[in-house]
VOMARTI-658124 format. One record per residue: x, y, z of N, C-alpha, C, O, CB in turn. Coordinates in Angstrom, 1 decimal, decimal comma, always signed. Glycine has a CB too. Layout:
N
     n.u     n.v     n.w    ca.u    ca.v    ca.w     c.u     c.v     c.w     o.u     o.v     o.w    cb.u    cb.v    cb.w
       X       Y       Z       X       Y       Z       X       Y       Z       X       Y       Z       X       Y       Z
...
% end
This chain:
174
     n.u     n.v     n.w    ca.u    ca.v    ca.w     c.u     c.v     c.w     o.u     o.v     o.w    cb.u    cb.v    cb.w
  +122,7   -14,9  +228,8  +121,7   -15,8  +228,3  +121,0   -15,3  +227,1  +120,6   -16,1  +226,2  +120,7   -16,1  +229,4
  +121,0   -13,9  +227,0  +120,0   -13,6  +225,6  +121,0   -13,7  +224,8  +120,6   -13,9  +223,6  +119,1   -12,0  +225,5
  +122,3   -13,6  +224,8  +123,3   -13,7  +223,7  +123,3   -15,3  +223,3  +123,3   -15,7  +222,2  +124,8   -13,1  +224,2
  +123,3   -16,0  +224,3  +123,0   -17,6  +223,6  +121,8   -17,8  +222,8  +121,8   -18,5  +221,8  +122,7   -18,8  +224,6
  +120,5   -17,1  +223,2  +119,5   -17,4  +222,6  +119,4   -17,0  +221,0  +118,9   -17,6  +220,0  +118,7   -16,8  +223,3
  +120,1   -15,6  +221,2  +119,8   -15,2  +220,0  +121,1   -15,7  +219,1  +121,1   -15,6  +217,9  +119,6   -13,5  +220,0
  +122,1   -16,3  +219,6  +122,7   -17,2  +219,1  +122,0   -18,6  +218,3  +122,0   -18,8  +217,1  +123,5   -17,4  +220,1
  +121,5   -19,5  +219,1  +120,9   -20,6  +218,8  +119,1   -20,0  +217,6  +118,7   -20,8  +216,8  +120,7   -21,5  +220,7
  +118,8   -19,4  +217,7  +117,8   -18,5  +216,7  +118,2   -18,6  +215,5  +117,8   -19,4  +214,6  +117,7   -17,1  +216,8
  +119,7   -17,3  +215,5  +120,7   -17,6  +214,2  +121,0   -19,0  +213,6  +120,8   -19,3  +212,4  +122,2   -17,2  +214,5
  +121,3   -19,9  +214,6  +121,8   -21,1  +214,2  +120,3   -21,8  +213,4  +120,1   -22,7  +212,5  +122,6   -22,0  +215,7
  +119,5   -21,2  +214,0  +118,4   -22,3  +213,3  +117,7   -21,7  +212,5  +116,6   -22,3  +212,2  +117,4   -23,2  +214,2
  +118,0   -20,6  +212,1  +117,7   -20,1  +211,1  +118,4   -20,0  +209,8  +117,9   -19,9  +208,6  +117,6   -19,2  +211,4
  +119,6   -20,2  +210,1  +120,8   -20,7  +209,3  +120,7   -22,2  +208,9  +121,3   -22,4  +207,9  +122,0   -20,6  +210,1
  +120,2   -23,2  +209,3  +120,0   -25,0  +209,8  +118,5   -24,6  +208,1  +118,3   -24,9  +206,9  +119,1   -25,7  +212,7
  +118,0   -24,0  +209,0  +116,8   -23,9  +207,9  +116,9   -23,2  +206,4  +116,2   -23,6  +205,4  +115,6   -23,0  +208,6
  +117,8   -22,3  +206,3  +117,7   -21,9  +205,1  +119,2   -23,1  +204,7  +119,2   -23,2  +203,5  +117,7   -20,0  +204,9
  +119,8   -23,5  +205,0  +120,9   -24,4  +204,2  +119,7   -25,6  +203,4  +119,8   -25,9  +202,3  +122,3   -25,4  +205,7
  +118,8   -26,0  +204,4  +117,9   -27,2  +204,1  +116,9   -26,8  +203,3  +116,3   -27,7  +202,8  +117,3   -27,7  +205,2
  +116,6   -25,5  +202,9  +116,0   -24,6  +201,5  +116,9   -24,8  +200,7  +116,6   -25,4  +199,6  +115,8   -22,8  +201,5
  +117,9   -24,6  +200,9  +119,0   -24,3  +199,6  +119,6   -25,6  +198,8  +119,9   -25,7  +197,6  +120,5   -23,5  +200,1
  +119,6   -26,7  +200,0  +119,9   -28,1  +199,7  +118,4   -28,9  +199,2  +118,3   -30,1  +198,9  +120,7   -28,9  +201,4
  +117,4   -28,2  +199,1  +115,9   -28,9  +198,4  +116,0   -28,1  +197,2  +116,1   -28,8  +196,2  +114,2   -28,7  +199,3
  +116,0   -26,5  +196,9  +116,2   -26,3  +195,9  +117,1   -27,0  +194,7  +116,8   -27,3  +193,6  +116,3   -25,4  +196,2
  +118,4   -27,1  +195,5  +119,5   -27,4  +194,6  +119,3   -29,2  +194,0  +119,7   -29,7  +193,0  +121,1   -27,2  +195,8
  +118,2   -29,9  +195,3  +118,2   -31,4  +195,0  +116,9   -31,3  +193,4  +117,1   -31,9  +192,3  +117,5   -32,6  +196,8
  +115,9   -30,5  +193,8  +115,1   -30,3  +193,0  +115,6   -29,8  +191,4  +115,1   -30,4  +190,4  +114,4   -29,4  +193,6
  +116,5   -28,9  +191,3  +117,5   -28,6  +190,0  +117,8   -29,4  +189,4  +117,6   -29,6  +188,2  +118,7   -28,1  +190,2
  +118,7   -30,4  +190,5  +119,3   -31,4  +189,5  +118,5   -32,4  +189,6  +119,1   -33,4  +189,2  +120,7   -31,7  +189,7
  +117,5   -32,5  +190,1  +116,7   -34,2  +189,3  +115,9   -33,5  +188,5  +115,2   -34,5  +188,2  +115,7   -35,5  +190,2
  +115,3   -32,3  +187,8  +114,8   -32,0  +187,1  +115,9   -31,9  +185,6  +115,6   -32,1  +184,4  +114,1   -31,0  +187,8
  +117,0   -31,5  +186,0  +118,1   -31,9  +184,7  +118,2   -33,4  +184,3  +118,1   -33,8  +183,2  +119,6   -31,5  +185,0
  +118,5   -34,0  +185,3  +118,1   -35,6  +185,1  +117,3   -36,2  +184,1  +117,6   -36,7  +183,0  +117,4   -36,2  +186,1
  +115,8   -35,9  +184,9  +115,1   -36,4  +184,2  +114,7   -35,6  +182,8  +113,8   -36,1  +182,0  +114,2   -36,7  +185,1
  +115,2   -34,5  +182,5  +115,0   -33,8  +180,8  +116,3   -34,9  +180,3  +116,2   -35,5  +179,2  +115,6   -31,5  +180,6
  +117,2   -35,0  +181,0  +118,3   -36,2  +180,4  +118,2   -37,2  +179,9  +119,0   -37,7  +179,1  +119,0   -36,7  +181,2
  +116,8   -37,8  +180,3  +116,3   -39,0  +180,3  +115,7   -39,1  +179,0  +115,8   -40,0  +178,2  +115,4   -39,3  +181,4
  +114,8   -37,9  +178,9  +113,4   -37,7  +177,9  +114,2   -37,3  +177,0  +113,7   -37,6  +175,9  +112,0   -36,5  +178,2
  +115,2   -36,9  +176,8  +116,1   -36,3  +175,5  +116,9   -36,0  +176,2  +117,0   -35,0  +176,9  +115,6   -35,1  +174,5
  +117,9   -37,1  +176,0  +119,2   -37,1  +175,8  +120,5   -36,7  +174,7  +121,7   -36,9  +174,5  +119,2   -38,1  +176,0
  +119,4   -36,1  +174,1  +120,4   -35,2  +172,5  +120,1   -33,6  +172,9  +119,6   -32,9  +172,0  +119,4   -35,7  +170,3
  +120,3   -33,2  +174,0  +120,1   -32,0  +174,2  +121,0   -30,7  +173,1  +120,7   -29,6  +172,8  +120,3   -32,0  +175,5
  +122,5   -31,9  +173,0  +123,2   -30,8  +172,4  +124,2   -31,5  +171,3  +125,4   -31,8  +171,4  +124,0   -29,9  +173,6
  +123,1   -31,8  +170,1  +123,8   -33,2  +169,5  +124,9   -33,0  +168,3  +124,8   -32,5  +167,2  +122,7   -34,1  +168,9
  +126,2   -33,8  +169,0  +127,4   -33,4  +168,5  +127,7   -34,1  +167,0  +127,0   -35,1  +167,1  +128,4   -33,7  +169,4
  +128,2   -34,0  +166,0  +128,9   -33,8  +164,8  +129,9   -34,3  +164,4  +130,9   -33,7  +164,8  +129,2   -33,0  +164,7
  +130,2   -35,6  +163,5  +131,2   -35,9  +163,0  +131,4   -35,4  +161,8  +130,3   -35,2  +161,3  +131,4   -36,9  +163,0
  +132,5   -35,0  +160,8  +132,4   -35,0  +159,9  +133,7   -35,8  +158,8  +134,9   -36,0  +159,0  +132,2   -33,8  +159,9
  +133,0   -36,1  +157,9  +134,0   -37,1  +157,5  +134,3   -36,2  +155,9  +133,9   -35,1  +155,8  +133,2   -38,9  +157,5
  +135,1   -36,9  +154,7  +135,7   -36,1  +153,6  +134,0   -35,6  +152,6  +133,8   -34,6  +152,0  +137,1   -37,5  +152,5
  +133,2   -36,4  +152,8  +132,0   -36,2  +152,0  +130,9   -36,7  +152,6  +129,9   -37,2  +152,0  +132,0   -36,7  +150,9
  +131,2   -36,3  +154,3  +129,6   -36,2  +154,9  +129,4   -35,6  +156,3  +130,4   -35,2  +156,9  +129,0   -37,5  +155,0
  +128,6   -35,6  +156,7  +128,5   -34,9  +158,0  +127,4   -36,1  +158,7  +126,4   -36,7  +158,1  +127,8   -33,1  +157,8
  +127,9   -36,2  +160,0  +126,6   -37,7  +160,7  +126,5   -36,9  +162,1  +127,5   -36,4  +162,7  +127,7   -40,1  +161,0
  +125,5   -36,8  +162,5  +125,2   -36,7  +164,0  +124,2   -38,3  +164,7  +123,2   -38,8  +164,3  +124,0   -35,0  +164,2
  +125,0   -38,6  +165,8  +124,3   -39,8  +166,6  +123,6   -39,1  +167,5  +123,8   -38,0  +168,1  +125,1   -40,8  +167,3
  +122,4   -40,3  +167,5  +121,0   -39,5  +168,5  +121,3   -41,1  +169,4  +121,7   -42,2  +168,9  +118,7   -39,1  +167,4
  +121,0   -40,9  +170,9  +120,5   -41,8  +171,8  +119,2   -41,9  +171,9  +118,4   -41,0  +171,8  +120,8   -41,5  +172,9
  +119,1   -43,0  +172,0  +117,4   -43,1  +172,1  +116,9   -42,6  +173,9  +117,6   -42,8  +174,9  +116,7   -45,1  +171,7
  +115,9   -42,1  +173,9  +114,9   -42,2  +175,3  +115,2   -43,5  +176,1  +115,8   -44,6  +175,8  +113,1   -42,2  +175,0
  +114,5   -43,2  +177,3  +114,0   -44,7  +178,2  +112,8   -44,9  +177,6  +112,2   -45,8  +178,2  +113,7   -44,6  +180,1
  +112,2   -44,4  +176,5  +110,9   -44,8  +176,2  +111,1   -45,2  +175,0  +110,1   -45,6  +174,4  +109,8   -43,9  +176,3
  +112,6   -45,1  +174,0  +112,8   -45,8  +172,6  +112,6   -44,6  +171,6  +112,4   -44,7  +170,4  +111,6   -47,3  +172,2
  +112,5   -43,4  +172,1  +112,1   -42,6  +171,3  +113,6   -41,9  +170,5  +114,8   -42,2  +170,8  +111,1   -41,7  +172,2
  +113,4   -41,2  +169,7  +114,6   -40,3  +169,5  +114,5   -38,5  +169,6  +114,2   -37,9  +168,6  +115,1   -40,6  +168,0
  +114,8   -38,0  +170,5  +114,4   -36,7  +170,6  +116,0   -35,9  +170,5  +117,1   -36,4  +171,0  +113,5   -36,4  +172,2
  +116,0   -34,7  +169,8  +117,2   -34,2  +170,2  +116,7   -32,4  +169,9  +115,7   -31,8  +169,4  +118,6   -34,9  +169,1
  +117,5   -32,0  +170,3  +117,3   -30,3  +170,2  +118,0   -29,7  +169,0  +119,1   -30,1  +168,6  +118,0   -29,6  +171,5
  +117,2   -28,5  +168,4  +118,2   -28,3  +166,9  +117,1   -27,0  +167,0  +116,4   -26,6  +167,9  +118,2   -29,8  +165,0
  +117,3   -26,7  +165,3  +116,9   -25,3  +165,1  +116,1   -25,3  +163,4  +116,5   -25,8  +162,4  +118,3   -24,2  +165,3
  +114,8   -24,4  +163,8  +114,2   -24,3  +162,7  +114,0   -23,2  +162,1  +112,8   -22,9  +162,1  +113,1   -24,8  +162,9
  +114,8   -21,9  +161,3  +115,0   -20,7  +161,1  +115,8   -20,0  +161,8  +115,6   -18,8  +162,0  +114,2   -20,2  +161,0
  +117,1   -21,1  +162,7  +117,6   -20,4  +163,4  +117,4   -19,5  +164,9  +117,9   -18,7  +165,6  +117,6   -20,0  +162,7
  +115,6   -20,8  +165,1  +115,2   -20,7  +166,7  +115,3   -21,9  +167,3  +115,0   -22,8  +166,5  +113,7   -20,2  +167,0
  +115,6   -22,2  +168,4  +115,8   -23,1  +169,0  +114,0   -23,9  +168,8  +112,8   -23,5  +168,7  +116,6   -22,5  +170,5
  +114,8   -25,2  +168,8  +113,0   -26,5  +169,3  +113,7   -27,6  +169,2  +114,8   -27,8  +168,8  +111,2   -26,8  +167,9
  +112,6   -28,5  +169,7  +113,2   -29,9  +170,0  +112,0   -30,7  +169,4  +110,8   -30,8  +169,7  +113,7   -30,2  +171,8
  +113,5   -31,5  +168,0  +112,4   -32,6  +167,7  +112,1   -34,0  +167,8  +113,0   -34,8  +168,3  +112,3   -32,5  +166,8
  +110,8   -34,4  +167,3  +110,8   -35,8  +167,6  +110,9   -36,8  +166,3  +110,0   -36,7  +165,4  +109,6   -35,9  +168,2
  +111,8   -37,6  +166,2  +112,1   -38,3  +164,9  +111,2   -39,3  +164,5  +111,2   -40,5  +164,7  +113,4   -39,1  +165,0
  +110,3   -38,6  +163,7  +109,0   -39,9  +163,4  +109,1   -40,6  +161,7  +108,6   -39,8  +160,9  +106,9   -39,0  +163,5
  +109,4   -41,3  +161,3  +109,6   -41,8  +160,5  +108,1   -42,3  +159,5  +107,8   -42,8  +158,4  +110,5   -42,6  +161,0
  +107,4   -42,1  +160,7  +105,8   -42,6  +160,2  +104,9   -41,5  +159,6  +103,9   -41,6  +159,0  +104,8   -43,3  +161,5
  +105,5   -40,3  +159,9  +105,4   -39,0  +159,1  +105,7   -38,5  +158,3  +106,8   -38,1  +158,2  +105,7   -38,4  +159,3
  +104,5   -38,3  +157,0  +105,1   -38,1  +155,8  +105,9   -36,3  +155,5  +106,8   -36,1  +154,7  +103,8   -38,5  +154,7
  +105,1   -35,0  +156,6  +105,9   -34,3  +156,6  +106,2   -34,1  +158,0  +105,6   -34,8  +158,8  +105,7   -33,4  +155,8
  +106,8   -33,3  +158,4  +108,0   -32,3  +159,4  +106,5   -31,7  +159,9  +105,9   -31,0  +159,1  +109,7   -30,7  +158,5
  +106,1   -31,9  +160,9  +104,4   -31,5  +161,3  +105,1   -30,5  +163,1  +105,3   -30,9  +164,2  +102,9   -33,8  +161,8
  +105,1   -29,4  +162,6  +105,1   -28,1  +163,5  +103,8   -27,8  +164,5  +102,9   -27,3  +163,9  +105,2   -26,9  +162,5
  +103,6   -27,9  +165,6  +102,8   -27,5  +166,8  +102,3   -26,1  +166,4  +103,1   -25,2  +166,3  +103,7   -27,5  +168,3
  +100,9   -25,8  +166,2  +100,6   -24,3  +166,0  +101,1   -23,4  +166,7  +101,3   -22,3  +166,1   +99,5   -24,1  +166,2
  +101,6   -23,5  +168,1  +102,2   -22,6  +168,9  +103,3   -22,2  +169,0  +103,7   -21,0  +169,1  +102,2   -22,8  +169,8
  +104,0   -23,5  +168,7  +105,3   -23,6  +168,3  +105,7   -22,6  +166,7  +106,8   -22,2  +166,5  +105,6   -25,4  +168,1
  +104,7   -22,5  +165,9  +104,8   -22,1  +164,3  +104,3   -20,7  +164,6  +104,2   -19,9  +163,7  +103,8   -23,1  +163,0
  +103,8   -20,4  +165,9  +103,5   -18,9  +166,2  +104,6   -18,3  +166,3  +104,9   -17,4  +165,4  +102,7   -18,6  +167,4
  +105,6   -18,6  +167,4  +106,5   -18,4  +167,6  +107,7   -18,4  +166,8  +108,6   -17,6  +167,0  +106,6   -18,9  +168,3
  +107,7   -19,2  +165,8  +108,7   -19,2  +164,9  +108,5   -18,4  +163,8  +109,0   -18,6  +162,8  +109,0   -20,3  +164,6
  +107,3   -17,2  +164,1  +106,7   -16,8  +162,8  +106,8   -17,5  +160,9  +107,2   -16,8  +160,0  +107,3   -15,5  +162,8
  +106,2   -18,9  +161,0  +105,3   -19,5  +160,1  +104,0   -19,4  +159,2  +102,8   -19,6  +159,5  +105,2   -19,9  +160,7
  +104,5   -19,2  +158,0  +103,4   -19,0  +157,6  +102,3   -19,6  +157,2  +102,5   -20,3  +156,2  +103,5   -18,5  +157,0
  +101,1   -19,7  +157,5  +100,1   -20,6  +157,2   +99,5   -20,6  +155,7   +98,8   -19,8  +155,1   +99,0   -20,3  +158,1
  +100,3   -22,1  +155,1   +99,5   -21,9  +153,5   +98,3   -22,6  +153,3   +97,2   -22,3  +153,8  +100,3   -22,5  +152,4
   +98,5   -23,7  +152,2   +97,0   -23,7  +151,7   +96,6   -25,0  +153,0   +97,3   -25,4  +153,9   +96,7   -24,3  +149,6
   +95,7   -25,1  +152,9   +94,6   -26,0  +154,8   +94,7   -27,5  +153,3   +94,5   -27,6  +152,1   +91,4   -24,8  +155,6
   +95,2   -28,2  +154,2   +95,4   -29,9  +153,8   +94,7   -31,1  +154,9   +95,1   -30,9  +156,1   +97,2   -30,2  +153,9
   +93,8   -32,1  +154,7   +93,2   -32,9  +155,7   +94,4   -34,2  +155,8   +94,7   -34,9  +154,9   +91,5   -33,3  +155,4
   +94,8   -34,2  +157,3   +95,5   -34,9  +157,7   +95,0   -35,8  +158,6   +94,5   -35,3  +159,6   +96,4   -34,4  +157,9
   +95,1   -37,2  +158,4   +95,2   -38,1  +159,0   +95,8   -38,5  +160,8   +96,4   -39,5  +160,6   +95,6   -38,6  +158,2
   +95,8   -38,3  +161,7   +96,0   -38,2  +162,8   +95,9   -39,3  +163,6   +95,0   -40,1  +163,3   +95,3   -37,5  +163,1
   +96,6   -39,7  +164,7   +96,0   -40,9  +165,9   +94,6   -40,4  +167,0   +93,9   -41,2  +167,6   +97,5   -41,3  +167,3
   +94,4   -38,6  +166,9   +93,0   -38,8  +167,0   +92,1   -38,8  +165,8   +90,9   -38,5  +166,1   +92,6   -38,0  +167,9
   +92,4   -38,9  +164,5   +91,5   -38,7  +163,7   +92,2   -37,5  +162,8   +93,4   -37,2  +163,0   +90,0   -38,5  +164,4
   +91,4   -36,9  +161,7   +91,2   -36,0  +160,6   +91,7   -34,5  +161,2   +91,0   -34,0  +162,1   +89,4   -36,2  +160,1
   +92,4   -34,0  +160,9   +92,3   -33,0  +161,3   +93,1   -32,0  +159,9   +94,0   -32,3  +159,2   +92,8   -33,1  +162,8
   +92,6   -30,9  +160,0   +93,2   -29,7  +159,0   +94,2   -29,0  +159,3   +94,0   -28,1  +160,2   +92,4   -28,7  +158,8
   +95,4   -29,2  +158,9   +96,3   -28,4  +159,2   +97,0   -27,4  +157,5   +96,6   -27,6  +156,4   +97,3   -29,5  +160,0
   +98,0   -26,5  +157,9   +98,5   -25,7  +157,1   +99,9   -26,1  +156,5  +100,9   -26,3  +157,1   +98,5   -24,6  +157,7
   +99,7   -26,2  +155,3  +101,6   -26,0  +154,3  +101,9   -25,0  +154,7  +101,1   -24,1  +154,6  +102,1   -25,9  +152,6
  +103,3   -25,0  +155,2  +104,7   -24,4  +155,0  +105,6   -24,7  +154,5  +105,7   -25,8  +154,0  +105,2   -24,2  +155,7
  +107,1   -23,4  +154,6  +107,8   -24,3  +154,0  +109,1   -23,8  +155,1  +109,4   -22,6  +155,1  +107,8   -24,0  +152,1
  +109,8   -24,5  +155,8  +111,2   -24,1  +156,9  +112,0   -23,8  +155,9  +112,5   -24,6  +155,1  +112,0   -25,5  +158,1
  +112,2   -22,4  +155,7  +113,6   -21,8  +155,4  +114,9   -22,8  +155,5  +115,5   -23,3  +154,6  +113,8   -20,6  +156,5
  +115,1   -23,1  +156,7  +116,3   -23,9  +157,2  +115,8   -24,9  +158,7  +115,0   -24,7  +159,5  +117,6   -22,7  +157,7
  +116,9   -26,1  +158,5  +116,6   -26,8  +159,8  +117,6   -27,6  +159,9  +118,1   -28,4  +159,1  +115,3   -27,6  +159,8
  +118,2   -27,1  +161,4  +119,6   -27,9  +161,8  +119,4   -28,5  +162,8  +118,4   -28,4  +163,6  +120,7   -27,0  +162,1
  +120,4   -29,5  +163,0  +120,3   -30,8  +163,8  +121,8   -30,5  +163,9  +122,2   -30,2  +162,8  +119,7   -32,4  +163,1
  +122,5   -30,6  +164,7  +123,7   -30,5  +165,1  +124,6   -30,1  +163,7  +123,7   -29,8  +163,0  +124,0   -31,9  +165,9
  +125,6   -29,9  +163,0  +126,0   -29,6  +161,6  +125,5   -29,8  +160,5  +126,1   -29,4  +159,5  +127,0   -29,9  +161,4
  +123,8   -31,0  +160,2  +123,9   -31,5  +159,5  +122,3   -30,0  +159,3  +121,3   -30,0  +160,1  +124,2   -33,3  +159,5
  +122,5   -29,0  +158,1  +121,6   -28,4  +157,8  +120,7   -28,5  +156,1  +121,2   -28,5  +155,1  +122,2   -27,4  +158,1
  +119,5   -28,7  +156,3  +118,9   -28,9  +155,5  +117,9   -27,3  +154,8  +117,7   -26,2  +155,4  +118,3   -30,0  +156,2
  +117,5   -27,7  +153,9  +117,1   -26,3  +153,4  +116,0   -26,0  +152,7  +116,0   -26,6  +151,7  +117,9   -25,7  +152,8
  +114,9   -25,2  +152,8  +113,4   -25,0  +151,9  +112,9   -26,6  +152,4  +112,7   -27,4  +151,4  +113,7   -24,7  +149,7
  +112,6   -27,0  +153,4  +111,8   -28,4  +153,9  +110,4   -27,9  +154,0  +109,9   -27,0  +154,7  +112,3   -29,2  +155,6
  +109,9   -28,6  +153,2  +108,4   -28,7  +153,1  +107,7   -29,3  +154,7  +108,2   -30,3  +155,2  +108,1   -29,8  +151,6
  +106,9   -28,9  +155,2  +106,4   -29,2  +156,9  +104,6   -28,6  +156,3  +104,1   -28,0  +155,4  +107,7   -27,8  +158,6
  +104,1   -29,2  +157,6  +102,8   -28,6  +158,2  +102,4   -27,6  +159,7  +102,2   -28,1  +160,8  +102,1   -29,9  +158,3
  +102,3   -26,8  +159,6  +102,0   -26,6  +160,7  +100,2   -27,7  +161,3   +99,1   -27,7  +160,6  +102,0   -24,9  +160,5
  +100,3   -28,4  +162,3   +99,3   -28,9  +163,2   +98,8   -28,6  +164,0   +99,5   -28,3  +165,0   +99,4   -29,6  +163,6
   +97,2   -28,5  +164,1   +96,8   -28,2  +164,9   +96,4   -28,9  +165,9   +95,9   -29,9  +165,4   +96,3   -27,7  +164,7
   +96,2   -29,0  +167,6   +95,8   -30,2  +168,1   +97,2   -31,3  +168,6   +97,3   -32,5  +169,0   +94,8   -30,8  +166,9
   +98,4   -30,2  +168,4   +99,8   -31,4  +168,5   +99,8   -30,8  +169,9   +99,8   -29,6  +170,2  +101,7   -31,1  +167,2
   +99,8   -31,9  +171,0   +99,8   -31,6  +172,4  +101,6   -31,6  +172,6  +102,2   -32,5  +172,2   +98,8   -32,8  +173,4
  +102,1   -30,4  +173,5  +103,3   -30,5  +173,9  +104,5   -29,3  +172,6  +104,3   -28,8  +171,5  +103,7   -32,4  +174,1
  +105,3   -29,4  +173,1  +106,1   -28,2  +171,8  +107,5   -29,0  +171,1  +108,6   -28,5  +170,9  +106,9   -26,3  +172,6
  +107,0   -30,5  +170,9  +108,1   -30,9  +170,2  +107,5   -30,7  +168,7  +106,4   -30,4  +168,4  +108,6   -32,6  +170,6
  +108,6   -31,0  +167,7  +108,2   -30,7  +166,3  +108,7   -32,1  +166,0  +109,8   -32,5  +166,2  +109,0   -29,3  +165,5
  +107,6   -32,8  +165,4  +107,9   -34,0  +164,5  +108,4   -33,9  +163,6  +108,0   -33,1  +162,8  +107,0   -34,6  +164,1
  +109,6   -34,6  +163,2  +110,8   -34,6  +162,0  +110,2   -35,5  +161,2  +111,0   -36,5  +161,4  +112,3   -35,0  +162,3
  +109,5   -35,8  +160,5  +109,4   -36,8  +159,4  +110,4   -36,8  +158,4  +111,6   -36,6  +158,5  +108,2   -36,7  +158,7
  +109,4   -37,2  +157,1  +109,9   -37,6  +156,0  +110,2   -36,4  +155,2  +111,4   -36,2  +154,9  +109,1   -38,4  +155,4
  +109,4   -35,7  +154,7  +110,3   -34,4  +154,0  +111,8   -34,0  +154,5  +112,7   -33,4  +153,8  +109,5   -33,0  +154,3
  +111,9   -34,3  +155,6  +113,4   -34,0  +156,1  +114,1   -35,2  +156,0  +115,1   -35,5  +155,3  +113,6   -33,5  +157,6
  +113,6   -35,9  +156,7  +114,9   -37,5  +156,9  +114,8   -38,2  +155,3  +115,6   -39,1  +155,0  +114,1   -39,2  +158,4
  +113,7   -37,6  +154,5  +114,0   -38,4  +153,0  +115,6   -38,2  +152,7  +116,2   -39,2  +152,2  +112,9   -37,5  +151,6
  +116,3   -36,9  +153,0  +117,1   -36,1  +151,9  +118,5   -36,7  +153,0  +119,4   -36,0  +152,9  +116,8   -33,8  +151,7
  +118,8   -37,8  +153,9  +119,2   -38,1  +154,9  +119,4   -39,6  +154,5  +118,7   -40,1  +153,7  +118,3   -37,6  +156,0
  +120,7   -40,3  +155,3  +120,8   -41,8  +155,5  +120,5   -41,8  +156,6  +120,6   -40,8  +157,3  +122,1   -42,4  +155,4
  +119,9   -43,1  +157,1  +119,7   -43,0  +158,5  +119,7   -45,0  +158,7  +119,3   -46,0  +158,2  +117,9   -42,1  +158,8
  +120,6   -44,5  +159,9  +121,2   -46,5  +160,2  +120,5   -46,4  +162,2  +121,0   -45,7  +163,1  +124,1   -46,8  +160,1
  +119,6   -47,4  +162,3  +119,8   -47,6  +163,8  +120,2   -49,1  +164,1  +120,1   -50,2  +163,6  +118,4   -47,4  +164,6
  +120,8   -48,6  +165,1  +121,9   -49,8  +165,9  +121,7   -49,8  +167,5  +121,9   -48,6  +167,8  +123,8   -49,4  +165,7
  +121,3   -50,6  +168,6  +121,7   -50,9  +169,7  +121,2   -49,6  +170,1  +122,3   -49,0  +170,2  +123,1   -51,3  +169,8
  +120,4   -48,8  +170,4  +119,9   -47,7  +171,0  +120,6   -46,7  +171,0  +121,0   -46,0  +171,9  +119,5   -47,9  +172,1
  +120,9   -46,4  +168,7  +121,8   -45,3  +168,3  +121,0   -44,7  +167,2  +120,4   -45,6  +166,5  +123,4   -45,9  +167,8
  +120,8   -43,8  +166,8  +121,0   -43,5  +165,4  +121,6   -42,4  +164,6  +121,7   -41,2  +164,7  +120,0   -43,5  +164,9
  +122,1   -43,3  +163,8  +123,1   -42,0  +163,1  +122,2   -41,7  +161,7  +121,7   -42,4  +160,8  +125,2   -42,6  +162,6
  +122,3   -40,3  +161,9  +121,6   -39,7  +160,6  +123,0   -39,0  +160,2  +123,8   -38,5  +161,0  +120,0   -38,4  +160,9
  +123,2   -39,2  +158,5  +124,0   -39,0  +157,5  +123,4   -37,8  +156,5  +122,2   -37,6  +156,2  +124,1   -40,4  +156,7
  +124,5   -37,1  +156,2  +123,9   -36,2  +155,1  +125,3   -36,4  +154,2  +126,4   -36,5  +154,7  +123,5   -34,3  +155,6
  +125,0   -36,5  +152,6  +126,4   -35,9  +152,2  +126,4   -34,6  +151,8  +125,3   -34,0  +151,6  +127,1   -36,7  +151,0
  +127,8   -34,1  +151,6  +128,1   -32,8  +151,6  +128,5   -32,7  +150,4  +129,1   -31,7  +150,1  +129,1   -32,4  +152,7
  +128,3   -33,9  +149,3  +129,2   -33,6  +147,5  +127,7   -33,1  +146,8  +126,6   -33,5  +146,9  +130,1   -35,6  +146,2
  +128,3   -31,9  +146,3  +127,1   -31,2  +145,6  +126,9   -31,7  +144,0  +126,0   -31,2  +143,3  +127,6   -29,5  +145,7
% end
């Protein structure tokens, strides 16, 4: 009888850690999901044609365009704002990327006025299509660690949206 017991123990100790491992594992993957959801350009691929290079972005469930890329060759993920006159970097985010803070500029904000710093991104890639010496701000007060892509970058760029697409164009004839 103690050999069944300590049989049926095993077993439900076994019953219990499968049902750990099957909440962990359910937890994993709806947390990949839903980063799926919020940015769906996690790893955004590349056409290239005789005299250009185009990467397509999916938009969010919220219409947004987020995709993941690199600013000096460190990984960040940005946000495609077109209503941005520059490439506006998260102070934390510009810690990390060792950024240098230039001259203090008053910028206009959705909460108001705020002072932020010129820089200037060495480099900034978006799937093959790389851009170079982009004028940006570092911001202070930018809640979250996406980096707003404006206009100093998407100026030098074609950009077509279609049907919850956009393809950003670079040409490659020098």
């Amino acid at each position: 009888m103690s050999t069944q017991t300590a049989g049926q123990r095993a077993g439900r100790v076994m019953l219990v850690l499968a049902w750990g491992a099957g909440l962990l594992l359910a937890t994993h993957f709806f947390g990949e999901w839903e980063e799926g959801q919020r940015n769906p350009n996690r790893d955004p691929q590349s056409v290239h044609g005789s005299d250009y290079v185009e990467v397509h972005l999916l938009s969010s469930r919220q219409g947004h365009y987020m995709a993941d890329g690199q600013i000096n060759g460190e990984p960040v993920t940005f946000l495609l704002d077109t209503g941005a006159t520059q490439v506006a970097v998260p102070t934390e985010v510009a810690e990390r990327l060792g950024l240098q803070a230039g001259a203090p500029v008053v910028i206009s904000t959705a909460n108001g006025r705020a002072t932020a710093h010129r820089t200037r991104l060495e480099n900034l890639r978006l799937g093959d299509i790389l851009l170079t010496d982009v004028a940006a701000l570092i911001a202070p007060g930018m809640g979250g660690d996406e980096v707003l892509l404006g206009m100093s970058a998407l100026k030098q760029l074609e950009f077509t949206q279609r049907g919850g697409t956009l393809m950003l164009r670079q040409s490659t004839l020098q």
